[in-house]
N, C-alpha and C positions, 0 to 999 in steps of 0.2 A: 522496385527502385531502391538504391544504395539508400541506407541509415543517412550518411556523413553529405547524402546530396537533398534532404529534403529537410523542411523546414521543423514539420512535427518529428521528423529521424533526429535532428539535430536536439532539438527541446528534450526528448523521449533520452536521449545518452547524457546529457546534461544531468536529466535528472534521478538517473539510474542507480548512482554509485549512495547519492543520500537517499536513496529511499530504502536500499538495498540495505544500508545502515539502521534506518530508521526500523524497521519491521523484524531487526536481528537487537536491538538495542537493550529492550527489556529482557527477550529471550538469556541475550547472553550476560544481564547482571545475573539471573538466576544460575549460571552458569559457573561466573565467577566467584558465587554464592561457592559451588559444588567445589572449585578445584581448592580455592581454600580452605575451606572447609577437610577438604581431604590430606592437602600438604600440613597443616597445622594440627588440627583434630584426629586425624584419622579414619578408618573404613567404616565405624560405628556413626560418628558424625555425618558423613559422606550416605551412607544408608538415610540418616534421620530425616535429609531434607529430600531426601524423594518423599519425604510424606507430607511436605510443602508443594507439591508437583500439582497436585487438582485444585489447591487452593489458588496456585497462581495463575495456574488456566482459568481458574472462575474471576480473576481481578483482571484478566487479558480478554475474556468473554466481556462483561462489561463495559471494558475501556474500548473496545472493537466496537459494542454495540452503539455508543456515543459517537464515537472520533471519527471512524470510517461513514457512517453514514451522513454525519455533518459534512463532510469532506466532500461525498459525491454532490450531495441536495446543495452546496455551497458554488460547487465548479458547474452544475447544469443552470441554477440561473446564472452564473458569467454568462454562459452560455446564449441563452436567452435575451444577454442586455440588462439585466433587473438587482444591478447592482445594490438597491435599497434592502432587497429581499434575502441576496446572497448575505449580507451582513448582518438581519433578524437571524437568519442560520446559525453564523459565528455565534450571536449574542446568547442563543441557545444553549449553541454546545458548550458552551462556558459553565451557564447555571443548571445543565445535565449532571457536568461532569464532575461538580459540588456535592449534589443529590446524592449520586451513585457513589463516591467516597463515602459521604456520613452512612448509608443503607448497609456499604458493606462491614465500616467498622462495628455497627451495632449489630448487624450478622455473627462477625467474625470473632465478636466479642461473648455474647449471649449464647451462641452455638457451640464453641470449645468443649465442652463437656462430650456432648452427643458427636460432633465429628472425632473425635477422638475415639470416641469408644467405636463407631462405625469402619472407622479405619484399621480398627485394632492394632493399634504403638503397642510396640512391645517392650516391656518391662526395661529390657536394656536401655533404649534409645529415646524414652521417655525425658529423661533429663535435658538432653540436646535439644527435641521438639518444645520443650516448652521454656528453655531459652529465649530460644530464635523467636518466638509467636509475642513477646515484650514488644518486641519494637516491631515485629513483624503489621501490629493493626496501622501504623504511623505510613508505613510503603502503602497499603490499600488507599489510606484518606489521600495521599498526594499524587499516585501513578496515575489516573482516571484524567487529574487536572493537567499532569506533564504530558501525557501524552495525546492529550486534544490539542496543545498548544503545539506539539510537534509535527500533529499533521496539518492544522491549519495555516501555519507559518508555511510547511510544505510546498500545501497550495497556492499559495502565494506568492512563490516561486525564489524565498528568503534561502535558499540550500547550503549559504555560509554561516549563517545564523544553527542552522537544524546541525549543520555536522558542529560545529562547534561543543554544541549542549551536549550531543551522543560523545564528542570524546570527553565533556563532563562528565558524564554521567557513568560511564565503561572506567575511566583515569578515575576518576576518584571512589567507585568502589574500590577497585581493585587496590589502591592505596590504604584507603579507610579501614577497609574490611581485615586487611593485613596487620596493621597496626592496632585495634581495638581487637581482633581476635586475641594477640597474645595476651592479653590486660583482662578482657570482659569472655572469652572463649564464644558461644554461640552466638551470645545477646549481642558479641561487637560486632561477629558477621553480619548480624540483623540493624544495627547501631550503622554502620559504615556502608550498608546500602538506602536505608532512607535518608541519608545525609546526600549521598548524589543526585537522588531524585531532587530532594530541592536545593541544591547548587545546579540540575540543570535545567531547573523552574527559573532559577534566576539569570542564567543565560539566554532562557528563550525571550524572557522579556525585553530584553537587547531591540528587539526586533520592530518593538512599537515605537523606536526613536532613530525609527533611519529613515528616508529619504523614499524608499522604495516600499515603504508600508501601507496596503492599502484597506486593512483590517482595519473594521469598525465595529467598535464595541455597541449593540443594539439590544437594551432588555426587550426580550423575546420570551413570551414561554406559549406554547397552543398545543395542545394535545394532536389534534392531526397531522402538525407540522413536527411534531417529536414522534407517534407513530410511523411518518414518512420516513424521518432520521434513523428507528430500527428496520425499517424493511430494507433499509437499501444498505444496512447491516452483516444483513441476516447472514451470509453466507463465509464471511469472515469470521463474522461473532462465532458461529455454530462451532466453528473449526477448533478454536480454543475450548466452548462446552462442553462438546464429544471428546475433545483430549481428557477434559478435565473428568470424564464419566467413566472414559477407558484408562485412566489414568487409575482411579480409585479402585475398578472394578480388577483391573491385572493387579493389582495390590493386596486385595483380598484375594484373587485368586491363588497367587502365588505365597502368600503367607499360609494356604490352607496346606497346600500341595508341600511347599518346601520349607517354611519354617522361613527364614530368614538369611536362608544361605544365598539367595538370586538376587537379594532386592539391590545390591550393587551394580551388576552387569544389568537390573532391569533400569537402572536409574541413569544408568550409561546409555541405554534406549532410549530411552526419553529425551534427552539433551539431543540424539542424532535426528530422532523423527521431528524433532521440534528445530533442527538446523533445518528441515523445508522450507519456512518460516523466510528465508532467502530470497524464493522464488515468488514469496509477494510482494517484494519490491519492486518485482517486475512487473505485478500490474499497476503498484504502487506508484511507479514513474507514468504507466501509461494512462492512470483511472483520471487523471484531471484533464489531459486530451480529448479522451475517449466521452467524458460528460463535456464535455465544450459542444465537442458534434453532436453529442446527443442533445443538446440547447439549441443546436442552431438547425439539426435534423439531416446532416450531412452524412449521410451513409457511408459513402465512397474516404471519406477523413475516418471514418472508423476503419474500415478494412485498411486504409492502407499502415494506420498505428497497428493493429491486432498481425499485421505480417512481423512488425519491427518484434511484440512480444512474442509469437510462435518461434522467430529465432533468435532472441534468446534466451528460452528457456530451454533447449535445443543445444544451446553452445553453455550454458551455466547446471544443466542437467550434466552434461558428460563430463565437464570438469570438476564437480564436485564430487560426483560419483567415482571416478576417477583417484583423486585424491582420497576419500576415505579406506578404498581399498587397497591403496598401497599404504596409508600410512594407522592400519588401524593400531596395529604392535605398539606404535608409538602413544597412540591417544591413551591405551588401557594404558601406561604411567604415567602421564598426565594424570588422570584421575586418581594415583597413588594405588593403583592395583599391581603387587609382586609374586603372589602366589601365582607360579605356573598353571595349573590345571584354570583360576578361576580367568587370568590372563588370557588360556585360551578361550578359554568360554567368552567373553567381552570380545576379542578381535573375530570371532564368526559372529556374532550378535552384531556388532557392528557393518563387516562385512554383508550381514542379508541385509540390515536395513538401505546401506550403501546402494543394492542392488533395483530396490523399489522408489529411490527421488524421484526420476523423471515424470513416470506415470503421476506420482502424486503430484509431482509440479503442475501437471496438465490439466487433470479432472480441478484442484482450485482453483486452477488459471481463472477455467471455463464457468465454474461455479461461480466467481465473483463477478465473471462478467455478465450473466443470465442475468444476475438478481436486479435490476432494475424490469426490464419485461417478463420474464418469466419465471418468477422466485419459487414456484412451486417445484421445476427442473433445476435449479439451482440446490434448492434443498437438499431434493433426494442424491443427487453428488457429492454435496460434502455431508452428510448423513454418511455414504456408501465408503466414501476414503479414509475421515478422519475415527471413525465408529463401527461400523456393522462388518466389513472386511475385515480390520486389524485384528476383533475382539474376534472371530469365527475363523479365522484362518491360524490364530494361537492358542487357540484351545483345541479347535481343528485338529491341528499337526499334530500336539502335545498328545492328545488320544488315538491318534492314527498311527501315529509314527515314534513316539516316545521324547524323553527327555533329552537325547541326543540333538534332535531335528527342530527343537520347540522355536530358536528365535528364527527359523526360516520363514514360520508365520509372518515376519514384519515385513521379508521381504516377495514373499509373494502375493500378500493383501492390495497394493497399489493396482499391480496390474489387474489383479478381480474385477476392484473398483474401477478400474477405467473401460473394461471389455463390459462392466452390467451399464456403465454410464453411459456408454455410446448404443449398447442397445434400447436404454429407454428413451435416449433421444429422439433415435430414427423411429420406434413405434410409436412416439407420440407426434412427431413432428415430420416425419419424413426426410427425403433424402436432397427435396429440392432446393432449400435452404440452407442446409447444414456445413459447418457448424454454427454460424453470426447469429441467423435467423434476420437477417436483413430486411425483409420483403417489404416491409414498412413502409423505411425510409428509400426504398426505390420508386416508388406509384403517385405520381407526376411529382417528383420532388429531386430530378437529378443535377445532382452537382458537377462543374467543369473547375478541376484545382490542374491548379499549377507551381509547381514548387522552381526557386530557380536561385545562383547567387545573385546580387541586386549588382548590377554594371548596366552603363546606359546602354550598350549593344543588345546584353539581354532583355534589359524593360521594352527599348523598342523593338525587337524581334514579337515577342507576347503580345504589346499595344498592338503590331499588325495582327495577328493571330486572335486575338481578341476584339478586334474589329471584324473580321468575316466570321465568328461567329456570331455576333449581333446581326450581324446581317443575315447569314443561313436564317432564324432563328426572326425573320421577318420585323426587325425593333426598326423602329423610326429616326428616321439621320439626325435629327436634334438631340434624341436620347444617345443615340450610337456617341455622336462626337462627344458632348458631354461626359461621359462615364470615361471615353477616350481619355480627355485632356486630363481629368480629374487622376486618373489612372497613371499616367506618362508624369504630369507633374508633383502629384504625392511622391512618389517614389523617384525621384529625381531629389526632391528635399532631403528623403529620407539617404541616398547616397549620400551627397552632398555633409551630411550631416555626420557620418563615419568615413570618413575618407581613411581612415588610420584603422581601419575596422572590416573583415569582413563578417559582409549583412546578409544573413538567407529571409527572403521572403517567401511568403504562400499567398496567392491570391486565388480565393475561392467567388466561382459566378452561379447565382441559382436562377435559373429563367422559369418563371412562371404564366400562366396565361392573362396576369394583372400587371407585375411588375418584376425588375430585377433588383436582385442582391445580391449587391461586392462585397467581400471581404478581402480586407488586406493587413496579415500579419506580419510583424517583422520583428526580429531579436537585437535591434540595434538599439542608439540613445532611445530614452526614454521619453514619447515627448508628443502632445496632445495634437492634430496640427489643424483640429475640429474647431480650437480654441481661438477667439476672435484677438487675445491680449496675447497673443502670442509675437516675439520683438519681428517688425519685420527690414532686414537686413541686404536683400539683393530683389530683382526684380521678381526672380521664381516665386520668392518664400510672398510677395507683391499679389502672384496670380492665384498662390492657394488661400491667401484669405479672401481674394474675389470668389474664387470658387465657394467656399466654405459660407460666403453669405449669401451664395443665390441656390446652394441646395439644401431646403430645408430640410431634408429628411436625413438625418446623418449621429453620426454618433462614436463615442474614443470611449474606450475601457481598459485600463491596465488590466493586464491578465495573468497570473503567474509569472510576474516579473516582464511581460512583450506586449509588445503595441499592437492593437485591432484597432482598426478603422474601419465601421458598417457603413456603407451608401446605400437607399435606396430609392431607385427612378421608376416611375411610370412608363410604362412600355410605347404610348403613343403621348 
C-alpha cells in the first residue's frame, strides 16, 4: 500500500524529515566543530579534535542509552492505554539524564590524565586538545538533558517545536563557534557549541506551554523500570560505544603505523561513517508506531510501517551514496584539505566508505528493531557493523594488501556485516519468520485494519464492510449494530469537524473469542469525543454523547500529536 494513502504512511513521512534531523543534530555540531576548526585553525587543529571522536561517541552511548529507551518504554505503554505509566517513564528519563551528565563530568574530569596518555596526543596538537576539553566538560553535563528533551517532545508528536531547537542548535554553533574562535581559538570552538546546546534546551522547553502537550512531568526513579529503559537501548547505544572503541583503537593504530600523517583523512572517516547516523531517523520516525502496535499487539500495523522503512532506506541509501561519490573532491576542501596527494587520499576514503551506507543502514535498521524481543540477535548486529567488521577488514586490507588499498576496509565491512547477520539470523531462527519474527503476534491475535481518507461515501462503504465481518466472525446483532452506529457516527463527527481539512483515518478490529476491539485513529482536530463535557452542537454530535454513555468500556488518548479512540464490546 502507497506511504501517501495510509494513515500510519502518512504519520511515518510527517515525521521523517525531524527525526532525520534530530539523529544527525549532535553528530553534525561535532562536525561543525571540524569545518571550523579547519577553515580558522588549520590541519593541526582539524587533526586534534579527531581526538574528541571516542569521547563524544561515549556522551552519544549514554545519551542513546537514556533517551532512546525512554522513548520506546514511553510510546509501548501509549500503546497499551496506561498513560499514567507512560509519564513515570518521562519523569525518569529526566532524572537519568541529570545522573549521567554529572557521572560523566566527574569521568571526564578525573580521567584526563590517563585518556590522554592512552590515546597518545601528540606533542603537537596537545595544545588544541586541551583547549577545546575547557569547556568541552560543560557539552557532556547539558547534551544527555537536550537530548531526552528532543526525543521525548518527538514522541509526542511536537516536530515544530523539535526542528526549531535542531536549527538552534546547528545556527548558533555554527555562529558562536565562528565568532569565539577568532577571540578564544580552541576554547571558543568549545565555548560556541555548549552555548547551542543550552539555547536549544531553552527552545525545547517552548513545548510544555502549548496546547498540544501532553508530557507529564512524574518523579519516577525504580531500578527495573531504568534497567527496562537500557535494554531497549541497547542496540543504538552500542552503536556510538563500538564507534567510540574503534574510534580509539584506529587512533592508536594508525598513530603506530603512520605517525600522524592519516589522522586527517581518518577523521574525515569518521564524520562519513557517522553520516549513517541519517538512516536512524528512519526508524526514528517509525519506532513510535511501531511500540504503539507493539502496545496494543497489532502485528499486521507492524509489517505494514517496517514496508514504509525498508523503502526508504532503499531510496535514502542510494541517494546518499550517490552524492558522496560524486561530490567527494568537493567535501576534502570543505575540510580545508589542499595538498594533492593527501586530497586524493580523503576523496577514495570517502568514496569506499560511500560505497558500504546501505548495508549499514540495513543491519541497524534491523538491530534496533530486534531489541525489544530479541536483544541478544540485535546485539550481535550492531557488535558485527559498528565494531568487529570495520576494525578486521582495516587492518585486514592494510596487511593483505598494503597502504594503497587500506580505507577499502570501511567500504567492504558493511556488507561482511550484513552477509554474517543474516546468517546468524536464519541459524538461529529460521527461514519461516524471517526477517520481523512476527509469529507472536499472529496466534489468535489477528488484526483487520483499514486505512482510508475519511469522506462519508468511504466511512459508509467500510461500516458495510465491517458489518459482514462481524457477522462472518459469528458476533451478535446487538453488538454488530452498536459497534456499527458507534463507528459511522464517530467518524462522521470527526469529518464534520475538518471539513477544511483532509482526514486519514485507520481503524483497527481485533476479534477475539471474548470480545472486540475498535480502534480508531485519525490526524485531524484534536478532540476527545469520549468526553461527556464535550459542547454539543447538531443532532450527530447529540448521538455520540448518547453513545459514549451507554458504552462503558471505552477510552481517548492523545498520541504523538492524533486522536485514538479504544471501544471495547462483548461478543454476545
Amino acid at each position: 500500500m502507497l506511504i501517501k494513502k495510509t494513515f500510519s504512511g502518512k504519520r511515518f513521512r510527517a515525521m521523517l524529515m525531524t527525526a532525520s534531523i534530530s539523529v544527525c543534530a549532535e553528530i553534525a555540531n561535532v562536525f561543525v566543530d571540524k569545518i571550523v576548526a579547519a577553515q580558522f585553525l588549520g590541519e593541526k587543529a582539524l587533526a586534534s579534535i579527531s581526538f574528541f571522536s571516542p569521547l563524544f561517541s561515549f556522551i552519544f552511548f549514554l545519551n542513546a542509552l537514556v533517551a532512546v529507551g525512554s522513548l520506546a518504554c514511553y510510546s509501548i505503554e501509549l500503546g497499551r492505554m496506561n498513560r499514567d505509566r507512560a509519564n513515570r517513564f518521562f519523569g525518569q528519563s529526566i532524572l537519568l539524564s541529570f545522573l549521567v551528565g554529572t557521572l560523566m563530568v566527574i569521568l571526564f574530569a578525573f580521567g584526563k590524565g590517563v585518556m590522554f596518555r592512552f590515546m597518545n596526543v601528540d606533542p603537537e596538537l596537545l595544545q588544541y586538545v586541551d583547549e577545546f576539553y575547557g569547556w568541552f566538560l560543560g557539552i557532556a553535563f547539558f547534551m544527555p538533558f537536550c537530548n531526552v528533551l528532543q526525543e521525548m517532545i518527538f514522541a509526542d508528536g511536537d516536530t515544530r517545536v523539535c526542528n526549531a531547537s535542531y536549527a538552534v542548535l546547528l545556527g548558533g554553533n555554527i555562529v558562536l563557534s565562528c565568532l569565539l574562535c577568532t577571540r578564544m581559538g580552541m576554547s571558543g570552538i568549545a565555548l560556541g557549541t555548549l552555548l547551542s546546546v543550552v539555547l536549544s534546551i531553552a527552545v525545547l522547553c517552548m513545548h510544555f506551554f502549548r496546547k498540544n502537550n501532553s508530557l507529564r512531568f512524574v518523579w519516577h526513579f525504580k531500578i527495573a523500570d531504568a534497567a527496562r529503559t537500557f535494554r531497549f537501548s541497547m542496540a543504538e547505544a552500542c552503536e556510538y560505544l563500538y564507534f567510540s572503541l574503534l574510534a580509539a583503537l584506529l587512533n592508536f593504530y594508525f598513530v603506530q603505523h603512520f605517525g600522524t600523517d592519516k589522522l586527517t583523512v581518518l577523521s574525515i572517516v569518521y564524520e562519513i561513517v557517522e553520516v549513517s547516523v541519517i538512516f536512524n531517523g528512519i526508524w526514528l520516525a517509525a519506532e513510535p508506531l511501531i511500540n504503539i502496535y507493539r502496545g496494543e499487539r497489532n502485528g499486521k500495523g507492524i509489517l505494514q510501517t517496517m514496508r514504509f522503512v525498508n523503502w526508504s532506506i532503499l531510496k535514502e541509501g542510494l541517494l546518499v551514496t550517490a552524492f558522496l561519490l560524486i561530490f567527494a573532491p568537493a567535501l576534502t576542501r570543505l575540510f580545508g584539505i589542499h595538498s594533492e596527494p593527501l586530497a586524493g587520499e580523503a576523496t577514495f576514503a570517502i568514496r569506499a566508505c560511500a560505497v558500504g551506507l546501505f548495508p549499514l543502514a540495513v543491519v541497524k535498521t534491523y538491530a534496533c528493531y530486534h531489541v525489544h524481543e530479541l536483544p541478544l540477535l540485535s546485539f550481535l548486529f550492531i557488535s558485527l557493523v559498528m565494531f568487529v567488521c570495520p576494525f578486521a577488514s582495516v587492518v585486514g586490507i592494510h596487511v593483505c594488501l598494503g597502504d594503497g588499498a587500506l580505507w577499502g576496509g570501511f567500504g567492504v565491512a558493511p556488507f561482511a556485516a550484513l552477509a554474517l547477520s543474516i546468517c546468524i539470523h536464519l541459524l538461529i531462527h529460521g527461514w519461516e519468520h524471517f526477517p520481523l519474527e512476527l509469529k507472536e503476534f499472529s496466534i489468535g491475535n489477528y488484526w483487520h485494519m483499514h486505512d482510508m481518507e475519511l469522506t462519508p461515501g468511504n466511512l459508509i462503504a467500510y461500516r458495510n464492510k465491517f458489518s459482514k465481518l462481524l457477522t462472518r466472525r459469528s458476533v451478535s446483532s446487538d453488538v454488530r449494530i452498536k459497534a456499527m452506529l458507534i463507528l459511522e457516527e464517530l467518524g462522521m463527527v470527526i469529518y464534520e469537524r475538518n471539513k477544511k481539512r483532509k482526514v486519514f483515518v485507520e481503524i483497527d478490529v481485533n476479534l477475539k473469542p471474548g470480545d472486540i476491539t475498535l480502534v480508531i485513529k485519525d490526524d485531524g482536530v484534536l478532540m476527545d469525543l469520549t468526553d461527556f463535557e464535550q459542547r454539543v452542537t447538531d443532532l450527530r454530535m447529540y448521538l455520540v454523547n448518547m453513545f459514549m454513555t451507554v458504552q462503558e468500556d471505552k477510552c481517548y488518548l492523545l498520541t504523538s500529536s492524533y486522536n485514538r479512540h479504544v471501544f471495547r464490546f462483548d461478543r454476545n
